[in-house]
C-alpha positions in Angstrom: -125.2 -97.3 -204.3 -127.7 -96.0 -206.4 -131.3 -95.1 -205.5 -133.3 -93.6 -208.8 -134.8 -90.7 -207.7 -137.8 -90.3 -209.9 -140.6 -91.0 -207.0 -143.5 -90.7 -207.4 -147.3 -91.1 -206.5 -147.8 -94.7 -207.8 -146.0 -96.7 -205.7 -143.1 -97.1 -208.2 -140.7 -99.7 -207.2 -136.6 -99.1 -207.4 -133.8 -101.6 -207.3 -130.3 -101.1 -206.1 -127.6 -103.1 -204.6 -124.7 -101.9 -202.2 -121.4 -101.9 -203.1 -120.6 -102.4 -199.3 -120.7 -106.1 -198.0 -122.3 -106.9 -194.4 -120.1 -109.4 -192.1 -120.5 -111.8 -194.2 -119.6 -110.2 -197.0 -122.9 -109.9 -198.7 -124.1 -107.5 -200.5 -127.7 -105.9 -199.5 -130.7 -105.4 -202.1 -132.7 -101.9 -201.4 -136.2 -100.4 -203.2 -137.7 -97.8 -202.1 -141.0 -96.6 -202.5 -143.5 -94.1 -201.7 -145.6 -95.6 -199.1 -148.8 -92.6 -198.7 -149.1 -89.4 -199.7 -152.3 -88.2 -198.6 -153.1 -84.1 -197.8 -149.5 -83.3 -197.5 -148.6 -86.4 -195.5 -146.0 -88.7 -196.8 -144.0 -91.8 -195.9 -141.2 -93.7 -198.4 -140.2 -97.4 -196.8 -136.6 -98.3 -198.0 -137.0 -102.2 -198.1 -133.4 -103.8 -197.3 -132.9 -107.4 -198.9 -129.8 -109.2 -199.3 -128.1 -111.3 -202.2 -130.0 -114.5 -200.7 -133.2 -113.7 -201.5 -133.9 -112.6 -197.8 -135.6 -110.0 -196.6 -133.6 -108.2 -193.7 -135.7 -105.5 -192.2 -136.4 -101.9 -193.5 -136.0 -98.2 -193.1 -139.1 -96.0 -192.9 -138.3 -92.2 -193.5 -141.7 -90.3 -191.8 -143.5 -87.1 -192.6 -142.2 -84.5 -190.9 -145.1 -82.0 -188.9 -142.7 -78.7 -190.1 -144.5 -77.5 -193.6 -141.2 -76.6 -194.4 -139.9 -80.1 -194.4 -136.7 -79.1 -192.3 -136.8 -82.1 -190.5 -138.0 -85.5 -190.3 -138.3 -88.7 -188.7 -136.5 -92.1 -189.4 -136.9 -95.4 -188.4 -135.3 -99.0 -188.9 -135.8 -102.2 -188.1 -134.2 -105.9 -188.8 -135.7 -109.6 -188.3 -134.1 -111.4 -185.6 -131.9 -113.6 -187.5 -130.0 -110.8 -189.4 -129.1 -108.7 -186.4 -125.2 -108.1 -185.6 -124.5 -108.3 -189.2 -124.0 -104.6 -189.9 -127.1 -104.7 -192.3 -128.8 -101.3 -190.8 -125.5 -99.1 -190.4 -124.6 -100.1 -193.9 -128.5 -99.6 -195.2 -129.0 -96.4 -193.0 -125.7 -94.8 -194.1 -126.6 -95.2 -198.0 -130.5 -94.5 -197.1 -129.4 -91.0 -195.9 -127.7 -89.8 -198.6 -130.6 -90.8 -200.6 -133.2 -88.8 -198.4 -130.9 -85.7 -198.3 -130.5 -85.7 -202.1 -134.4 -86.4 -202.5 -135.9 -83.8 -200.1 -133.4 -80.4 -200.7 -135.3 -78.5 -197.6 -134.6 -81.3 -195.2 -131.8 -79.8 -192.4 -132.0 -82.7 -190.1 -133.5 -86.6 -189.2 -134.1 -87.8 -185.8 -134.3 -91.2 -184.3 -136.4 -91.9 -181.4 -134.7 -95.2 -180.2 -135.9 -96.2 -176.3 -132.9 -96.2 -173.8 -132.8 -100.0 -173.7 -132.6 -100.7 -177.1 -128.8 -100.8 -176.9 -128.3 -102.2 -179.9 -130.5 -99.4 -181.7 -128.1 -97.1 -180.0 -125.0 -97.9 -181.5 -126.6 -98.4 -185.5 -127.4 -94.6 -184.8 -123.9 -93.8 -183.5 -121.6 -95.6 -186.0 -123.9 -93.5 -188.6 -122.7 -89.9 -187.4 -126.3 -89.7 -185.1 -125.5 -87.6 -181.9 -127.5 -87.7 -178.7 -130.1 -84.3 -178.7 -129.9 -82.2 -175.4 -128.5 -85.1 -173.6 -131.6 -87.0 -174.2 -132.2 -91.0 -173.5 -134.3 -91.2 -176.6 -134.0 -88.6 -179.0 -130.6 -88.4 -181.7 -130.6 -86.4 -184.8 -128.1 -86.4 -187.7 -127.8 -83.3 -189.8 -127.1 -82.6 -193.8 -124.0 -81.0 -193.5 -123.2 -84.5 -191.1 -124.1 -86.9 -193.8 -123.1 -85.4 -196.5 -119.2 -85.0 -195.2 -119.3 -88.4 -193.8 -120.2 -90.1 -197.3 -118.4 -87.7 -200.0 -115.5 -90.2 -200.2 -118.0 -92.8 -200.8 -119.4 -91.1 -204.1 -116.0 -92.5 -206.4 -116.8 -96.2 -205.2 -118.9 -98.2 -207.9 -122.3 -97.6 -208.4 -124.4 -100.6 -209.0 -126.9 -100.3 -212.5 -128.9 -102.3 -213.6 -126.1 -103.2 -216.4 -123.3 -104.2 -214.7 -124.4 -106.4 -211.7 -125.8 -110.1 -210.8 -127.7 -111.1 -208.1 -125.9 -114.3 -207.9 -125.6 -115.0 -210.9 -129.2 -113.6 -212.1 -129.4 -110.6 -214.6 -131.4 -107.9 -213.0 -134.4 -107.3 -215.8 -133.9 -103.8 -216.7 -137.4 -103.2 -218.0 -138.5 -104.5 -213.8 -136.1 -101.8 -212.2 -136.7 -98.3 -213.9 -140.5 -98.6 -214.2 -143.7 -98.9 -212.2 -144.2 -102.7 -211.5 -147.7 -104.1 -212.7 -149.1 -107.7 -212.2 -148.1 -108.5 -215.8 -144.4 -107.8 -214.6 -144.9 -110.5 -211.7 -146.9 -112.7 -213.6 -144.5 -112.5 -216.9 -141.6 -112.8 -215.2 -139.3 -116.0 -215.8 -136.6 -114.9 -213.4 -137.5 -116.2 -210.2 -134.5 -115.1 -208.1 -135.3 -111.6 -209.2 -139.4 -112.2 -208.9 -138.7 -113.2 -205.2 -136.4 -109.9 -204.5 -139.6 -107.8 -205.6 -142.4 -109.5 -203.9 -140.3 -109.4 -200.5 -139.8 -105.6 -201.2 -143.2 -104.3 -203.0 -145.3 -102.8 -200.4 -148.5 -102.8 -202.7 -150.7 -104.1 -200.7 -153.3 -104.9 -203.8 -150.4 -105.8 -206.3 -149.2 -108.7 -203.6 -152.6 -109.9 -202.9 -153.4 -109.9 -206.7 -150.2 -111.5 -207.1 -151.6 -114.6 -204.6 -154.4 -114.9 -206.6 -153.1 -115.2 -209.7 -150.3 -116.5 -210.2 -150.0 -120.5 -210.0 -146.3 -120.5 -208.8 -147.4 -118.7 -205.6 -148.1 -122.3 -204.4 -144.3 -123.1 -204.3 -142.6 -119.8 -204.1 -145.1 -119.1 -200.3 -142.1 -121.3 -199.6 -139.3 -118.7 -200.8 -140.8 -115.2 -199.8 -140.9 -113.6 -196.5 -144.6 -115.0 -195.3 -144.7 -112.8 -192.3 -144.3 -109.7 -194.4 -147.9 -111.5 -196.3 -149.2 -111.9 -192.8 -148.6 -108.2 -191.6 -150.0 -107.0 -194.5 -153.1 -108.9 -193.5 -153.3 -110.4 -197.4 -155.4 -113.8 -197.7 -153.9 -116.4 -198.4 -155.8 -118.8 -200.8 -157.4 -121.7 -200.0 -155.5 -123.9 -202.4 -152.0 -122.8 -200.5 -153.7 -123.2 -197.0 -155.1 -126.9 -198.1 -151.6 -127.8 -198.5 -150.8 -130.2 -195.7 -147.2 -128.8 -195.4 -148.0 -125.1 -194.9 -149.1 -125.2 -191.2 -146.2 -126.8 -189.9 -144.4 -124.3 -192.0 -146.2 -121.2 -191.2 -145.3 -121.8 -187.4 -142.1 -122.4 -188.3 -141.6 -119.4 -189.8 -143.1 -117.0 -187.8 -140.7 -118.9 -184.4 -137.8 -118.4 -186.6 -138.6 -115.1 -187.5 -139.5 -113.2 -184.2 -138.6 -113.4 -180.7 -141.9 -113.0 -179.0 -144.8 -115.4 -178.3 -147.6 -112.3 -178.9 -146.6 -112.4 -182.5 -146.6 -116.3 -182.8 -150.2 -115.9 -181.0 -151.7 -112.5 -183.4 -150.8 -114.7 -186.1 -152.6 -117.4 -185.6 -155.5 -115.0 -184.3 -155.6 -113.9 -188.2 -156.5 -117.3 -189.4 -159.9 -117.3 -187.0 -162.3 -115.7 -188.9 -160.7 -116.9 -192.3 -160.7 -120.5 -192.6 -161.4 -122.6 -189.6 -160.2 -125.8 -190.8 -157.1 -124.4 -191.5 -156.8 -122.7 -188.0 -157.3 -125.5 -186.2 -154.1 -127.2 -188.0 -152.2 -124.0 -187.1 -153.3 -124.5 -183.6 -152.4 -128.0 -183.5 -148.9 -127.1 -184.4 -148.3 -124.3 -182.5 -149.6 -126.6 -179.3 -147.0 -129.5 -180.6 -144.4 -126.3 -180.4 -145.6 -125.7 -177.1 -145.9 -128.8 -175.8 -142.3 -129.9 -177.1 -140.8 -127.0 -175.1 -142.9 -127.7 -171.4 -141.4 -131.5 -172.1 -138.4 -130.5 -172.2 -137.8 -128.8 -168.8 -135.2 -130.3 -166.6 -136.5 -130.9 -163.0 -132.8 -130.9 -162.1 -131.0 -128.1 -163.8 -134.4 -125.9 -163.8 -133.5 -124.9 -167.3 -135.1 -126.2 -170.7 -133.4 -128.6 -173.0 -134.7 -127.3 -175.5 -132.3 -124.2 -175.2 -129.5 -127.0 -176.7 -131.7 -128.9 -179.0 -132.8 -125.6 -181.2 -130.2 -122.8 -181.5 -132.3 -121.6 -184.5 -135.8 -120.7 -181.8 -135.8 -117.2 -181.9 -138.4 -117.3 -179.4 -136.6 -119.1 -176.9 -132.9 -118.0 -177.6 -133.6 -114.3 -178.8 -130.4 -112.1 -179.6 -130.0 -110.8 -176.6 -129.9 -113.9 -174.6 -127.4 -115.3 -177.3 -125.2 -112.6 -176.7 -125.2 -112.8 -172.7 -124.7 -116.5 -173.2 -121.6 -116.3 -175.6 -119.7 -113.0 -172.9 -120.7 -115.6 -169.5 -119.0 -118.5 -167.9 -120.5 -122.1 -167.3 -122.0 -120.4 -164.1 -123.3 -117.6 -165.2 -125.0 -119.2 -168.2 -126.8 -121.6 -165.8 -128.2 -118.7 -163.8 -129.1 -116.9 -167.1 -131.1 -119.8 -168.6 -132.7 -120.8 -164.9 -134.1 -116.8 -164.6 -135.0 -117.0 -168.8 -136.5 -120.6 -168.0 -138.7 -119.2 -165.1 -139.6 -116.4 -167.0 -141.1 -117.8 -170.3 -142.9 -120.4 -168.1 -145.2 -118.1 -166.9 -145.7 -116.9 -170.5 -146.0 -120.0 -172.1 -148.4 -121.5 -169.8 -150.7 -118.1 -169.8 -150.6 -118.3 -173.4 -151.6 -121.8 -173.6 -154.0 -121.6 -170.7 -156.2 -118.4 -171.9 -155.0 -118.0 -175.7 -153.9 -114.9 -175.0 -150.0 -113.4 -174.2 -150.1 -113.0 -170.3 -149.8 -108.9 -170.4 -153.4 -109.1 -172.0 -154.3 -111.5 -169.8 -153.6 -109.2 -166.4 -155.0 -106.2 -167.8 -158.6 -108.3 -167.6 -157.7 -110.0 -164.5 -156.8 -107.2 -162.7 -160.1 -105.1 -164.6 -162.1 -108.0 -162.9 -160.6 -107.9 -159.2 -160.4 -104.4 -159.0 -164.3 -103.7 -160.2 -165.3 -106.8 -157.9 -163.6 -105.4 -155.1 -165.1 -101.9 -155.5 -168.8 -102.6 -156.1 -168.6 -105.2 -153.2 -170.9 -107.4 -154.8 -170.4 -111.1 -155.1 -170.8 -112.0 -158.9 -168.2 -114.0 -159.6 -167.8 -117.7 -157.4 -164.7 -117.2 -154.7 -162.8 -119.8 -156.6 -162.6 -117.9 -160.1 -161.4 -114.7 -158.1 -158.7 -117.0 -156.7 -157.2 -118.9 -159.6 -157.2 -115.1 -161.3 -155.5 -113.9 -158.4 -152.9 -116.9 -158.6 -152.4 -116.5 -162.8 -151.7 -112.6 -161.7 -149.0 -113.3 -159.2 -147.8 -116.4 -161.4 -143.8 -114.8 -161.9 -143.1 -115.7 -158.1 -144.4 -119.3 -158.5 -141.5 -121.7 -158.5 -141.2 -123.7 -161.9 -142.5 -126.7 -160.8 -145.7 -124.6 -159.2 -146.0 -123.4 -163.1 -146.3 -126.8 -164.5 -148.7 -127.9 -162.1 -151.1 -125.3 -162.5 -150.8 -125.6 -166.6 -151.1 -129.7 -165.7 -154.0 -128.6 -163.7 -155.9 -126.3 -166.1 -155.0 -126.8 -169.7 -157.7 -129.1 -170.8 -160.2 -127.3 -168.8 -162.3 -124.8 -170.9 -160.6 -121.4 -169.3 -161.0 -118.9 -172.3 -164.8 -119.8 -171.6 -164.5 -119.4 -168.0 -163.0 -116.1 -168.2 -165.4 -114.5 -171.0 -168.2 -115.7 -169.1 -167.1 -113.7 -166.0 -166.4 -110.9 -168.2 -169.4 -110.6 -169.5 -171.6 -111.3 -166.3 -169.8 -107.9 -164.9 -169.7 -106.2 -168.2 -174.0 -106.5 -168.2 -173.5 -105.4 -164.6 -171.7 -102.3 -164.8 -173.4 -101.3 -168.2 -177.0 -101.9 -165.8 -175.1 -99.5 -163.0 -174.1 -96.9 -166.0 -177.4 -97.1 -167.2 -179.6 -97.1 -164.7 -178.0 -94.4 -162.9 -178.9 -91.9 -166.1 -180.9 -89.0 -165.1 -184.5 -89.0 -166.9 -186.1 -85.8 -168.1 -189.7 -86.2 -168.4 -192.6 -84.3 -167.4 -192.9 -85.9 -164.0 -189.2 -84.5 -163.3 -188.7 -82.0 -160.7 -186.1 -80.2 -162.3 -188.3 -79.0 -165.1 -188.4 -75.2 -165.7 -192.1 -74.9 -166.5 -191.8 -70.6 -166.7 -188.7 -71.5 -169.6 -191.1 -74.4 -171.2 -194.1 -72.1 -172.0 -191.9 -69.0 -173.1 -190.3 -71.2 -175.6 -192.8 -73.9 -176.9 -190.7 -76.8 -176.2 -189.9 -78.4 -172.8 -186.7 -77.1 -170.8 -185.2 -79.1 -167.9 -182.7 -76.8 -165.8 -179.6 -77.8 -164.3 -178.4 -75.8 -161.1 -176.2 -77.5 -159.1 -178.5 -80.9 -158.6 -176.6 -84.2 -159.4 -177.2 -85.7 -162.3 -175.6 -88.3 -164.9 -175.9 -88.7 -169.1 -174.9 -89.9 -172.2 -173.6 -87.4 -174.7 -172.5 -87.3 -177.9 -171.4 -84.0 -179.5 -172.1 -84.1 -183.3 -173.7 -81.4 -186.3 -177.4 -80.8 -185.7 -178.9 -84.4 -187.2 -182.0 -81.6 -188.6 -179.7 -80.7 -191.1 -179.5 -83.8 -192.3 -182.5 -84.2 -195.5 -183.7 -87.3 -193.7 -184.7 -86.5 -190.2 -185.2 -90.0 -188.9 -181.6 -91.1 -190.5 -179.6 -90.4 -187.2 -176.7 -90.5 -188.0 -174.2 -91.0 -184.8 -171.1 -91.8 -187.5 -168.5 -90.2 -189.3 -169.4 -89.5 -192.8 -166.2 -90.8 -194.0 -167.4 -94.7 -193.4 -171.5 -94.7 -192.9 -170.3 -98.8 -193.2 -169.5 -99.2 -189.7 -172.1 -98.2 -187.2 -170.9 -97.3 -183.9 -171.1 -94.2 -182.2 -168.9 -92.8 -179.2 -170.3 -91.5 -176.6 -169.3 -89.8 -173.3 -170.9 -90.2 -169.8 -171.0 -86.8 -167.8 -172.4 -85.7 -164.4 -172.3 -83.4 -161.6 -168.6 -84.0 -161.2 -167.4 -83.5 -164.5 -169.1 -81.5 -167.7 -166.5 -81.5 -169.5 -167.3 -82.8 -173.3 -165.3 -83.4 -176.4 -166.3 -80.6 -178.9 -169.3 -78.4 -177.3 -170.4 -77.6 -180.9 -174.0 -79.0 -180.4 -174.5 -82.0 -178.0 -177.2 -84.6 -177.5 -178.4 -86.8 -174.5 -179.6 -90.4 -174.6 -180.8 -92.9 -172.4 -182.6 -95.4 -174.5 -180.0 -98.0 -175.4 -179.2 -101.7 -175.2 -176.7 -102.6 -173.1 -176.1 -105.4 -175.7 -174.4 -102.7 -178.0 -171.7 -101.1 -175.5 -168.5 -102.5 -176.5 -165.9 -100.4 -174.7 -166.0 -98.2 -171.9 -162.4 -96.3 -171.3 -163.0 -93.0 -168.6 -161.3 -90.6 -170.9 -160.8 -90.2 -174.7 -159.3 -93.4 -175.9 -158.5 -92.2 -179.5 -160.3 -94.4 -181.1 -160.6 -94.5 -184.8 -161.7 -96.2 -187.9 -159.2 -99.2 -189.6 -158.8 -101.4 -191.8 -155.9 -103.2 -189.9 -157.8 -105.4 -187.1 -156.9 -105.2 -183.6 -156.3 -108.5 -181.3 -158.7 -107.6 -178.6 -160.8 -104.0 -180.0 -162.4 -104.4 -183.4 -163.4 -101.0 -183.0 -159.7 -99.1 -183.6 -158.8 -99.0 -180.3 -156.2 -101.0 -178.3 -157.5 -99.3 -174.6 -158.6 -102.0 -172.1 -162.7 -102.4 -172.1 -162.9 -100.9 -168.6 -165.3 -102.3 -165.8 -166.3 -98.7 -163.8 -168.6 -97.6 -161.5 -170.4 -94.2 -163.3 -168.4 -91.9 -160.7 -165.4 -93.7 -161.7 -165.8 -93.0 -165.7 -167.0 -89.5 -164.6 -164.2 -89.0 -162.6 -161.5 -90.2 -164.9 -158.5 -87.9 -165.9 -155.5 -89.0 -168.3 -153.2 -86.5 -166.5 -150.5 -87.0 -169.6 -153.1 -86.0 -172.6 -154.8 -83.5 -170.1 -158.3 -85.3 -171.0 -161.1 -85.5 -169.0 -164.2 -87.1 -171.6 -164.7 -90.3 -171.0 -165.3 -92.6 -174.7 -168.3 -95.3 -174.4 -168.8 -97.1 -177.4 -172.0 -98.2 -178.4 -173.2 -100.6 -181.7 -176.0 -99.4 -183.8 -177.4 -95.4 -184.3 -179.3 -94.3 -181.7 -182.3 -91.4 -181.3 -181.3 -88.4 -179.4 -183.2 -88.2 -176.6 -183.0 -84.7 -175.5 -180.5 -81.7 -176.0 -177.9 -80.3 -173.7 -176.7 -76.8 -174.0 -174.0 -74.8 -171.6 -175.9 -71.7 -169.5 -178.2 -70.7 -172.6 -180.4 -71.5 -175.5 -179.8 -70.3 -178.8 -181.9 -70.6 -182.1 -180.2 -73.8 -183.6 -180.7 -75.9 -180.0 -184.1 -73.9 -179.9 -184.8 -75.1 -183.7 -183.5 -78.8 -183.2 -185.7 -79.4 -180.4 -188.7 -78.3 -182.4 -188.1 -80.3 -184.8 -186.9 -83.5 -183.3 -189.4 -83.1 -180.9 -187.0 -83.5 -177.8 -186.8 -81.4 -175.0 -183.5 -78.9 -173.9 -181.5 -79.8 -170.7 -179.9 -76.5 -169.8 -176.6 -77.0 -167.3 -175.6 -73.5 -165.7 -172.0 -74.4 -165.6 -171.8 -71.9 -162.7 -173.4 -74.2 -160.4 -170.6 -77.0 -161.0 -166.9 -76.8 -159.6 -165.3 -79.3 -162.3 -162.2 -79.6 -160.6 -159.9 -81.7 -162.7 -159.0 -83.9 -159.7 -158.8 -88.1 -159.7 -157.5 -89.8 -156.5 -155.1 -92.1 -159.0 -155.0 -90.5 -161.6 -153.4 -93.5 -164.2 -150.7 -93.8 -166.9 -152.5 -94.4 -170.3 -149.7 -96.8 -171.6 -150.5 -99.5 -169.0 -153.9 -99.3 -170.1 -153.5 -100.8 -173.5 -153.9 -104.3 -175.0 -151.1 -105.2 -176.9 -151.3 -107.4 -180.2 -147.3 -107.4 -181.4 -144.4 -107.0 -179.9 -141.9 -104.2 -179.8 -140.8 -101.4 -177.5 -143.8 -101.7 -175.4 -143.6 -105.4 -174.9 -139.9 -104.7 -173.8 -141.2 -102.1 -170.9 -144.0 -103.9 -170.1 -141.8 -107.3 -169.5 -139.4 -104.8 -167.4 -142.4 -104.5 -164.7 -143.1 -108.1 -164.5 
């Protein structure tokens, strides 16, 4: 195979076919193409098509944290239907020359492939990768591996671009050694070839231009990979959604082309916001999908007939089922099918129930009984605590228990029901948070009138008295040319205005970042939109999030303020807690560590806010939590993958 090697900054596209043949003797189609490079960072996506016009999966090679670029990090992955074809091992054998020849300093590339994923495993074997250190995860390949392995291969016959069809179809020369533009796309009269590209350009702008533009996209949707479109969170236009065959096929294609119903669900979820009308179609399909499958459950065999009727649902016969089915007898296949059965009842009806995939679901259920149960306050009616506590424990119901709760509930408003209890003890724990913030005004007791007169601006001492606040550690808002412009944001997107914030007290000091730190107590409760009791990593995106618009997937935590306080993530070593709040708020005093300097001294002055001094002495700040948690199974999850596969593990 040839890969050109001429990469560069623009996104350039390349075209190349294999002169190996998967098992069923096709050839495979791969481009490659710079994905970032940003500050030194890079990442080059090695798209993996076939001589069908379909888009298999792909191999992502990853910036590697060594300056030196001795090593580096790979990835693959491949849609459902093409698995156990020998797409990957052919791709990822050809992809490694390629990477070796393009990046001369790179000694080794690891794989980081999760002890389950069995099938991961053995691509990564039959390509010369080797287990590191006896590792479960980690295997690494090396130069010297690779390039011995594929010397032989060097004499067979390279594919150019003037010697080879695509069935039939004359790769366009001018399309495969240059940089791609929309004038390509939209000039282009070879369609088999226009359909290889736009399932392999990763041009975000160029496909969505594309869309726009081009009035063939109406019937080639039909031909490219839509769930690439989807991922890449393009829009769709109207004149394609209006179509009265495309929600039927959307849902078709996105069953067909993963195994899980948290994708089926996140991609409808992108529709919301977009076009209504055509969401409510979507939904009406998916619920006809739905609905066909619940109608087809045998009260007798305790299995689904729709296992026999559809041996094309990924979702209901994924890969790995297949496989067990095809190695087990009649019996075994029956027990199979009854535990599968039993299992995606409790997802299927928890989907349909609360439109949302049932590991979000129990993160908020359990967020609700666990806060209800520690404040000991009765906000939410007996009967809501009960049918939560029944939807919890809903994988040791018996199938027909299953059906009659979903007979039960599913015209009944219970999205509603559960925001509404949500919220009631979202406004109450925000109250308790609130409320329990320590003022500092001249009435206080713990101001220190002898420090207040020798500096000109009220101080408030801390020694040992317990106390709670709201902190935010940021550059002094005075050097900012517009003093009443607080700015609580990062200057990289003034678009978005939130601000996080981290609660403190007499049990914990610790904050993110001491380099100058402000308190605040005037706030709406209104404007909190996530509580997590320590640093949640949250960060600006454009990519939205299922449940957190606000670039984090943590679980909106109901706590007491001791609990947030007391929090510890005992695997990041973190001990801030991350309270975000809508809007920019006005500092309301300053906190500073055991002394006062001249900038803290200065700001006060001129914000006109008084100094809150902690003597750090006077606090133990033991880095103690009773349970201390594991931050994994604190995190919403909007697609499937790896973490769906542990999380389904601990059902």
């Amino acid at each position: 195979m040839q890969i050109y090697n001429n990469l560069g900054d623009n996104n350039n596209q390349f075209v190349a076919r294999t002169t190996e043949t998967n098992k069923d003797g096709i050839h495979l189609i791969i481009t490659k193409s710079q994905l970032t490079s940003n500050n030194g960072s890079w990442e080059i996506n090695y798209n993996i098509s076939n001589d069908n016009n379909d888009y298999i999966g792909h191999i992502i090679l990853k910036h590697s944290s060594d300056d030196n670029y001795k090593e580096a990090e790979i990835e693959y992955y491949s849609y459902p239907e093409f698995k156990n074809k020998g797409n990957i091992t052919i791709a990822l054998k050809e992809t490694l020359k390629d990477v070796f020849n393009s990046f001369p300093n790179l000694d080794n590339v690891y794989l980081n492939i999760a002890p389950s994923n069995i099938a991961s495993q053995k691509v990564a074997i039959n390509c010369g990768f080797k287990r590191i250190n006896d590792s479960k995860r980690y295997y690494g390949i090396s130069r010297e591996n690779v390039m011995t392995q594929t010397s032989t291969n060097d004499k067979k016959k390279i594919f150019t671009n003037n010697d080879s069809n695509i069935k039939g179809n004359k790769l366009n020369k001018d399309l495969t050694q240059k940089s791609i533009t929309l004038k390509d796309l939209l000039d282009s009269n070879n369609e088999s070839l226009l359909i290889i590209l736009l399932n392999t350009i990763t041009d975000k702008t160029l496909l969505q231009e594309w869309l726009n533009k081009d009035p063939r996209a109406g019937y080639l949707i039909y031909k490219i990979d839509i769930n690439k479109l989807l991922q890449y969170n393009l829009l769709i236009p109207n004149s394609i959604l209006n179509d009265d065959n495309f929600p039927c096929y959307l849902i078709k294609s996105v069953i067909n082309k993963t195994e899980s119903l948290i994708d089926i669900r996140s991609y409808l979820y992108k529709f919301q916001s977009i076009n209504t009308e055509f969401y409510e179609k979507l939904l009406l399909e998916y619920k006809k999908y739905i609905n066909a499958i619940l109608n087809s459950y045998d009260y007798n065999t305790q299995i689904f007939n729709f296992y026999f009727n559809s041996s094309s649902d990924n979702y209901l016969l994924p890969k790995d089922l297949q496989e067990k089915l095809k190695n087990s007898d009649e019996k075994q296949k029956i027990t199979i099918l009854k535990e599968e059965t039993s299992f995606k009842l409790s997802e299927i009806i928890v989907d349909s129930i609360f439109e949302d995939n049932i590991y979000n679901v129990k993160l908020n259920l359990n967020e609700i009984i666990r806060y209800t149960s520690d404040i000991n306050v009765n906000l939410i009616s007996p009967e809501h605590l009960n049918f939560y506590k029944i939807i919890l424990n809903i994988d040791s119901l018996s199938n027909e228990e299953k059906i009659n709760l979903y007979n039960n509930f599913k015209d009944k408003n219970i999205t509603s029901m559960l925001y509404d209890d949500l919220k009631i003890l979202k406004e109450y724990s925000y109250s308790t948070i609130k409320n329990s913030l320590t003022s500092f005004n001249s009435e206080s007791k713990l101001k220190n009138t002898t420090l207040s007169e020798k500096c000109g601006v009220d101080i408030y001492s801390l020694n040992g008295e317990p106390f709670y606040m709201l902190v935010k550690s940021m550059n002094p808002i005075s050097n900012n040319n517009n003093n009443n412009n607080y700015i609580n944001l990062s200057e990289d997107d003034p678009k978005v205005e939130r601000g996080c914030y981290s609660l403190i007290g007499s049990d914990n000091i610790d904050v993110f970042n001491q380099k100058f730190v402000y308190g605040f107590y005037n706030f709406n409760i209104q404007n909190i939109i996530s509580v997590f009791e320590t640093d949640c990593f949250s960060q600006e995106s454009d990519e939205p999030i299922l449940n957190q618009n606000y670039g984090t997937t943590a679980v909106n935590r109901l706590m007491t303020p001791s609990q947030i306080v007391n929090g510890l993530d005992l695997n990041k070593q973190t001990r801030y807690s991350e309270i975000q709040i809508l809007g920019k708020l006005k500092p309301d005093f300053i906190v500073v560590f055991d002394s006062i300097n001249e900038t803290a001294l200065s700001e006060s002055k001129a914000l006109n806010i008084p100094i809150v001094v902690i003597n750090t002495l006077a606090y133990s700040n033991d880095k103690k939590r009773s349970k201390p948690f594991d931050n994994d199974d604190l995190q919403y999850i909007d697609f499937s993958g790896e973490r769906e596969t542990s999380l389904r593990g601990k059902r």
